[in-house]
C-alpha angles and dihedrals in degrees: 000000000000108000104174144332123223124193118214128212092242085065096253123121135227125208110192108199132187113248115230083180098067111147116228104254085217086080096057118085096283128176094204114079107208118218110200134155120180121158086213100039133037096217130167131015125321122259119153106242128140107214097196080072087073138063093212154342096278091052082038090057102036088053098052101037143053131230100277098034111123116231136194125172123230126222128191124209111193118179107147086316132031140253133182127203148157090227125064116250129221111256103076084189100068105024144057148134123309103168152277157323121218142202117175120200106245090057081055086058097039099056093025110035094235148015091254116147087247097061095029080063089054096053087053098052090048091050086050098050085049100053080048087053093049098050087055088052094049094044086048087241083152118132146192134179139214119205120209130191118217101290103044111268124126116248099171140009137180133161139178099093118153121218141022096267101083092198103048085047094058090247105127095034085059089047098049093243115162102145145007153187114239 
């Protein structure tokens, strides 16, 4: 679906769609593991944990993760669309915790080379920038783009961007984008 066209100084055109293809970005190499249960949506990674085995979140996650892991809840807000988040969010009626994301230690050491501060700061900065993909990918905040020439043809194309702010995606430094006319 056509989102918006921008038309650029140099005479080209940009068309910026929304992309129903979107992969989930759960299925990329991520070093977050992401914990979810929902009886409407299969959301997260999968793991294999029953949470009726549990009384609540803190037992849950004892009994699923080790000293060192870092941990962050999810929470799901679904009012005609969704949203994650590690924070909750207002309305009490249409959200709630569905789970959480997980990084164990020895993934810290792995991609870091220790379980520094420092590195333990970068995980979970990572974790954080990949519950932010996947609510764009929820919310269907995915994105392409076809660039025209002046007469309409298509000289370039490349979907797969995650989020509403084309800049910060990627999106137009793949595309070439410098400048444009409003």
């Amino acid at each position: 679906m056509l989102v918006e066209t921008l038309n650029l100084k140099n005479g080209q055109t940009l068309e910026i769609y929304q992309d129903s293809d979107g992969h989930s970005p759960r299925e990329w190499d991520n070093l977050a593991q992401f914990v979810c249960f929902h009886k409407r949506y299969n959301l997260g990674d999968d793991h294999g944990i029953d949470h009726n085995d549990y009384d609540s979140w803190e037992e849950l996650i004892e009994a699923n993760t080790k000293d060192g892991d870092i941990v962050e809840p999810l929470y799901m807000y679904d009012h005609g669309n969704i949203s994650i988040s590690t924070s909750p969010f207002m309305c009490r009626w249409d959200s709630g915790r569905i789970g959480y994301a997980v990084v164990t230690k020895e993934s810290i050491i792995e991609n870091y080379g220790d379980d520094s501060l420092e590195s333990r700061a970068k995980a979970l900065r990572c974790l954080e920038a990949e519950v932010e993909t996947y609510d764009h990918y929820v919310q269907g905040s995915v994105y392409g783009y076809v660039l025209k020439d002046a007469w309409d043809r298509e000289i370039d194309s490349c979907f797969g961007f995650y989020g509403y702010d084309h800049e910060k995606s990627g999106l137009f430094y793949e595309a070439g984008i410098k400048e444009y006319v409003a």
